[in-house]
N, C-alpha and C positions, 0 to 999 in steps of 0.2 A: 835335784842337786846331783851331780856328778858322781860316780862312785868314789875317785879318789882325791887328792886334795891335790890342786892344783899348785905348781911349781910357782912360790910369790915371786912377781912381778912379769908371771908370764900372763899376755892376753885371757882375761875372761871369758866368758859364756856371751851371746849376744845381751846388749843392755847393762853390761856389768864395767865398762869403761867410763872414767869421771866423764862428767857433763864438761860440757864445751864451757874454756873459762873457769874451769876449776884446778887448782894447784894438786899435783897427784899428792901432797904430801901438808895439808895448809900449816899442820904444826910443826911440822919437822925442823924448821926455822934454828938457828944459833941460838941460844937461850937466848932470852931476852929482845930479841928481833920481833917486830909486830908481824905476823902473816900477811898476805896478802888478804883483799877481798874475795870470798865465793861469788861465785856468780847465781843467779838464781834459777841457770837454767834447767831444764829439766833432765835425767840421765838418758843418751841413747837407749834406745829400746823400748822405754817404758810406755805403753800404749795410754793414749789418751784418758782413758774410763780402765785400771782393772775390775774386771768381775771374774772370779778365780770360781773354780769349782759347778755345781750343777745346782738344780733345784736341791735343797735339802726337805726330807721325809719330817713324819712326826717319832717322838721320843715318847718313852713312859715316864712315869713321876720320877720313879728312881734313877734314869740317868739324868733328869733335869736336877736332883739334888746333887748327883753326882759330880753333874756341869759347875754346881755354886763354890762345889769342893774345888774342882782343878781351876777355877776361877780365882782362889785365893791362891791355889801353890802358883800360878803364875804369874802373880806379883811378887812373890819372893823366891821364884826358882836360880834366876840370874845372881841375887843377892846372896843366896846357899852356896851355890858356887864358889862365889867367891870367898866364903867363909873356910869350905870346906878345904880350896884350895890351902889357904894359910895354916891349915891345921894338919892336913892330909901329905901337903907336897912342900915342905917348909925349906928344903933347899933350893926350890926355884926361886922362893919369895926373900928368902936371905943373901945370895948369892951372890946378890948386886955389886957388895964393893964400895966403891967408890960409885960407880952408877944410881946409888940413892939419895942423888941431890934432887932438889925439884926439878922439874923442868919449867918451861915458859907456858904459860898460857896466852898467851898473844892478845887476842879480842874477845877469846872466851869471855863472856859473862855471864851472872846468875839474873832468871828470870822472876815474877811474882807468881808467873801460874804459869805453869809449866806443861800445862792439859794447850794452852794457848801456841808458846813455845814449840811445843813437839807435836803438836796435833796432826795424827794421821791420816792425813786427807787422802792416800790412796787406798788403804783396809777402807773407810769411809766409805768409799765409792762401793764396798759389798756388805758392810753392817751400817745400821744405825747404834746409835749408842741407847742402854735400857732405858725403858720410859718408868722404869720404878728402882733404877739406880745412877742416879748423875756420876759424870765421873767427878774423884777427887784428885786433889793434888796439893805438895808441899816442896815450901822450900825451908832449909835448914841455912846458917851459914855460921860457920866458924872459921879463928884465924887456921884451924890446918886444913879443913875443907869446907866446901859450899854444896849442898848438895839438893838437886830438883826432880821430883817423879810427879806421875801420873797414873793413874790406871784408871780403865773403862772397860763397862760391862758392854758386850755387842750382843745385836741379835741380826741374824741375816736378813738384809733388805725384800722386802718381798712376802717374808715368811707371817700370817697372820695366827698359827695356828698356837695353840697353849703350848703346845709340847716341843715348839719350834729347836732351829737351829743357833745355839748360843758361845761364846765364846770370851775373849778378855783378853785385852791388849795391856802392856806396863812399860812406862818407856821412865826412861833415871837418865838423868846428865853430872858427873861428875867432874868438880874442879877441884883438884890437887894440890895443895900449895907447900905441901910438908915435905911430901914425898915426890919419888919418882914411882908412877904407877907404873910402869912397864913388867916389872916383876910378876905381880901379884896379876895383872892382863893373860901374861903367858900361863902363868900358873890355873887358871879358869879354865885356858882351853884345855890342859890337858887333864884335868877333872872331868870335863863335858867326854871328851874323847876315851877316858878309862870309861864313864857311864853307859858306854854306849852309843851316844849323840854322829850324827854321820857331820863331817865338817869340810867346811870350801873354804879357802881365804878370798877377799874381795881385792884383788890389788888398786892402789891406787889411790882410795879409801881413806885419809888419816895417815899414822905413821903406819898402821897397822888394824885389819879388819877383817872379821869371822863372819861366816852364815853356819847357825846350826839348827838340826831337825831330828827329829823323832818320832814316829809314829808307834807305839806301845800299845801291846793290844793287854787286857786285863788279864788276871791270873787264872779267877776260876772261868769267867765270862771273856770267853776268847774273842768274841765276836764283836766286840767294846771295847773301843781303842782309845787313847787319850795322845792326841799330838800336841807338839811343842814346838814350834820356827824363831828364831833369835836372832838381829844383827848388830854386834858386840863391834867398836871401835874403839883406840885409842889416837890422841892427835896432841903430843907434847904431852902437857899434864892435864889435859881432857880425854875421860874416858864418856862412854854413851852405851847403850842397849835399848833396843824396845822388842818385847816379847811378846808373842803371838799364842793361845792355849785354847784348844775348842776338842771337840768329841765327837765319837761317831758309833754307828753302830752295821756291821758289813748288812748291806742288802737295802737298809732302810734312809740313812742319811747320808750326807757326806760332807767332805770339808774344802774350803779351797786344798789345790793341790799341791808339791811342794816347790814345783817351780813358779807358780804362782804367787805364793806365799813371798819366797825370793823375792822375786822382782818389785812388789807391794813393800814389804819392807826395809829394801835399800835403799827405792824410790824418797820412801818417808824419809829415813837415816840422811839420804842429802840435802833435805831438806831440814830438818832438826838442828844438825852440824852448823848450816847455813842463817840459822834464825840462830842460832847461840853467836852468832858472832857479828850480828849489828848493832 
């Protein structure tokens, strides 16, 4: 990722331009206006097969439990955010005005299984999903919101070893019907961004779309990093995320990398975006 945040609406990185057929903006619409259709084609750039990163090493016991740990903060890292936002930065989230009508959801709709829905078929192409944890998934729906996640435990394709290379993908689709999420959207990045998180905007993407990354290395065990990759969209009153959380240790493994990681999950994200709305 770039060091600094790209000017929204100026041309992206190679790959980072909507797919042919795609509306640079599908929700952006008059309220109540249907969007158009996506198209299903694939993003510029994105290479047939990703396989991000190298062979990964073996791990000791303690960072495979360590792995079960950031396995779980990376199903609720995105959802913390957003919490924290509201609580932390409550003038972004109140601000709105008159801006906190709903917006349109167009052809957004909620799925039954959202592991289906959103299923990351490009991370895929470099983990399997665990053979001693399926992924799960739910849907909620209510009259102010609808809401669909999933998450999956990976393990690197290839890798047979105990101590292997593991990881955990979480992807949520939110339908808004109360609110205007724009607020509380803004509000997330710039929690991620006081955290530390390095951030690109996607242009083109929804009304509005982030890539974020982190590679943290531990406190006392320096050598023991825990990364985090995420691409956060808004499109009307559809919000979306799918988060990416794996581990490493310098010398011994390693992870895909973070332009890698990019391309893998924006890849997914047009494709997600795309299945929510047939």
């Amino acid at each position: 990722m770039p060091t600094g945040t790209p000017v929204p609406g100026s041309p992206g990185p190679a790959g980072f331009g909507p797919p042919p057929g795609l509306p640079a903006s599908p929700g952006a619409a008059v309220p109540g206006a249907a969007p158009t259709a996506v198209s299903g084609a694939v993003p510029p750039g994105v290479p047939a097969g990703v396989h991000p990163g190298g062979a990964a090493g073996g791990r000791s016991g303690g960072n495979l439990r360590r792995n079960a740990v950031w396995a779980f903060v990376g199903a609720v890292l995105a959802s913390a955010g957003w919490t924290t936002a509201v609580l932390v930065i409550p003038g972004l989230v109140s601000s709105g005005g008159g801006k906190s009508a709903p917006r349109s959801l167009g052809s957004y709709h909620t799925s039954d299984n959202f592991c289906v829905t959103a299923k990351p078929e490009n991370l895929l192409k470099t983990y399997n999903t665990s053979d001693t944890s399926s992924p799960t998934h739910h849907t909620d729906q209510n009259p102010a919101l609808d809401s669909m996640t999933c998450s999956m435990s990976l393990k690197r394709i290839g890798d047979t070893t105990s101590s292997g290379e593991y990881a955990s993908a979480y992807m949520r689709g939110d339908l808004h019907k109360a609110v205007n999420p724009a607020p509380e959207f803004s509000a997330a990045k710039e929690v991620y961004r006081a955290r530390g998180y390095q951030i690109s905007d996607i242009p083109g993407l929804g009304e509005e779309a982030y890539f974020i990354y982190k590679d943290d290395p531990g406190t006392s065990d320096k050598t023991w990093h825990t990364v985090s990759a995420e691409v956060d969209v808004r499109d009307g009153g559809m919000t979306y995320y799918i988060s990416w959380n794996g581990s490493y240790t310098d010398g011994k493994s390693k992870v895909p990398s973070k332009e890698d990681l990019r391309t893998a999950l924006q890849a997914d994200t047009w494709e997600a975006v795309r299945s929510m709305r047939k």
